[in-house]
N, C-alpha and C positions, 0 to 999 in steps of 0.2 A: 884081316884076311881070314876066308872059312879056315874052321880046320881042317887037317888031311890035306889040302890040300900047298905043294910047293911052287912057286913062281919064282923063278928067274931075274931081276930086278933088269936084266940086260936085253931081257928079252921084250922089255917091255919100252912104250914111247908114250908118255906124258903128254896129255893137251889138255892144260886146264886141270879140274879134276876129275876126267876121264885118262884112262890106261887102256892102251890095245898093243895084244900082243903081236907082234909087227913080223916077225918068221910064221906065225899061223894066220896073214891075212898077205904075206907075200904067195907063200902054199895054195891060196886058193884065186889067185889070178892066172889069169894066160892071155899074152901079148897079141896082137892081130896084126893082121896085115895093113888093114886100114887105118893103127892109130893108137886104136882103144885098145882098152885093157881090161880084159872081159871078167867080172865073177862067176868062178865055176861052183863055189859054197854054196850054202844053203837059201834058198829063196822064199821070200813073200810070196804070195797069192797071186799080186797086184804083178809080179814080175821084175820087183827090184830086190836087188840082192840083200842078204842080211849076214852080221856081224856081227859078234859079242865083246864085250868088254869089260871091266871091272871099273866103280870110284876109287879114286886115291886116298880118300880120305876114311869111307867106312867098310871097303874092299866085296860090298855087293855088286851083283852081276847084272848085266842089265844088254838088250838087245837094241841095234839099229840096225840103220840101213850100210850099206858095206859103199856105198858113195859118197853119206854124210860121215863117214868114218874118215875116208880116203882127202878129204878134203879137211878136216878137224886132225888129220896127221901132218898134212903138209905146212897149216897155217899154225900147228903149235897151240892150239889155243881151241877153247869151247865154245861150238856156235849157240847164239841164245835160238830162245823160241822164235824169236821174229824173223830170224836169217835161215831162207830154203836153200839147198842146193840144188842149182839149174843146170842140167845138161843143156849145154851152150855150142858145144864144139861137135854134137853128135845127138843122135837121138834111140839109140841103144840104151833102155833100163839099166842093166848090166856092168857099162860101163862105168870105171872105177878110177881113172885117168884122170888125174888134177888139172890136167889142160884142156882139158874136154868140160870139165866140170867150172861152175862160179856160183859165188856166194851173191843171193840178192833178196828181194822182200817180195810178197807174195802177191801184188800188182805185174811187180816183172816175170815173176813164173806164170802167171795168170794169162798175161800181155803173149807171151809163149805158146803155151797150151793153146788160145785160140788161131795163133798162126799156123801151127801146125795143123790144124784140126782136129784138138785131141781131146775137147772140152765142151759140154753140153752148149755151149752157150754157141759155139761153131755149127754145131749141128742142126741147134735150131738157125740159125742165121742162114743156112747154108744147103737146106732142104733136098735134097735125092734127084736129080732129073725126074721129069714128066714122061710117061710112056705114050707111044702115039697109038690112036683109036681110042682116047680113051675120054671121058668127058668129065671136067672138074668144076667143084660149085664155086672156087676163088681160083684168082691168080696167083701166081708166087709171090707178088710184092703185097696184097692181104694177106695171106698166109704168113710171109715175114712179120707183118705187122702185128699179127692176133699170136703168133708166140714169143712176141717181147715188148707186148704194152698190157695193162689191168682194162680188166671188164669196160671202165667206165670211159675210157679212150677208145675201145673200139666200139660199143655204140655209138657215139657224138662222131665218128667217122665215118662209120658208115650207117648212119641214120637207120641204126635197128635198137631195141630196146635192150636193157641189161641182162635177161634173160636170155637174147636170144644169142647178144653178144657173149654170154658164160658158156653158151654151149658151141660154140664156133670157136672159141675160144680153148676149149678141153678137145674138140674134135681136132684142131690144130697142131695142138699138143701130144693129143693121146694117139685119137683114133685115125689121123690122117696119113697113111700110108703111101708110099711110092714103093712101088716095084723095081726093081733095081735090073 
């Protein structure tokens, strides 16, 4: 434990060997109408909540996320690297609610992300509506195709060379634009 500083030993809940102090991550939720149970503390970037906590064993500090926390309190125990926590039950960042929340491996968070549409890989799949008046050099299902096949599939499909296919290919990706 640093110096200077005192803890509480009651205050604290054991998973594994992480410790979180359990009255300062009660303090910073608030209950909803709908369910969840929102983090009002302090936030990532990304917009998922974050948490602090101490090892048991060498008593340094270390930060996560306030859902992998919320869910590593209820199961008692340390999720390894492999095991994400999915919001399952809701799609609120924020939410901190062990019933909203599951533990899985990062195919099924994946598998997720693309149903919701929250995932590069939806977006290319899933391209912006067409505006009308407007005149396009592909269709949507080339354009499907040229931003989730290699150079060498879209030539041999559509009978153009690899050069022309790399730039149909980046213009699909990069440059091709829908107006919304």
């Amino acid at each position: 434990m640093p110096a200077g500083r005192k803890r509480n030993p009651a205050d604290f809940v054991q998973s594994g060997n992480l410790m979180y102090n359990v009255n300062k991550f009660v303090e910073r939720c608030r209950e909803q109408e709908d369910g969840c149970i929102v983090w009002v503390g302090g936030k990532h970037r990304q917009g998922y909540g974050m948490c602090g906590g101490h090892y048991a064993d060498t008593g340094t500090r270390f930060m996560t996320t306030a859902h992998r926390a919320a869910v590593e309190i209820k199961l008692k125990r340390e999720l390894t690297r492999d095991e994400y926590v999915i919001h399952s039950g809701c799609t609120n960042n924020l939410c901190v609610n062990p019933e909203h929340l599951s533990v899985g491996d990062s195919f099924e968070r994946s598998k997720l992300m693309v149903e919701r549409g929250n995932s590069n890989l939806a977006k290319k799949m899933n391209p912006p509506a067409r505006q009308p008046n407007r005149k396009y050099k592909w269709t949507d299902e080339e354009i499907r195709f040229a931003r989730m096949n290699d150079t060498a599939a879209i030539a041999r499909k559509m009978n153009i060379t690899k050069g022309e296919a790399g730039r149909m290919r980046w213009e699909c990706r990069k440059g091709y634009v829908w107006l919304d």
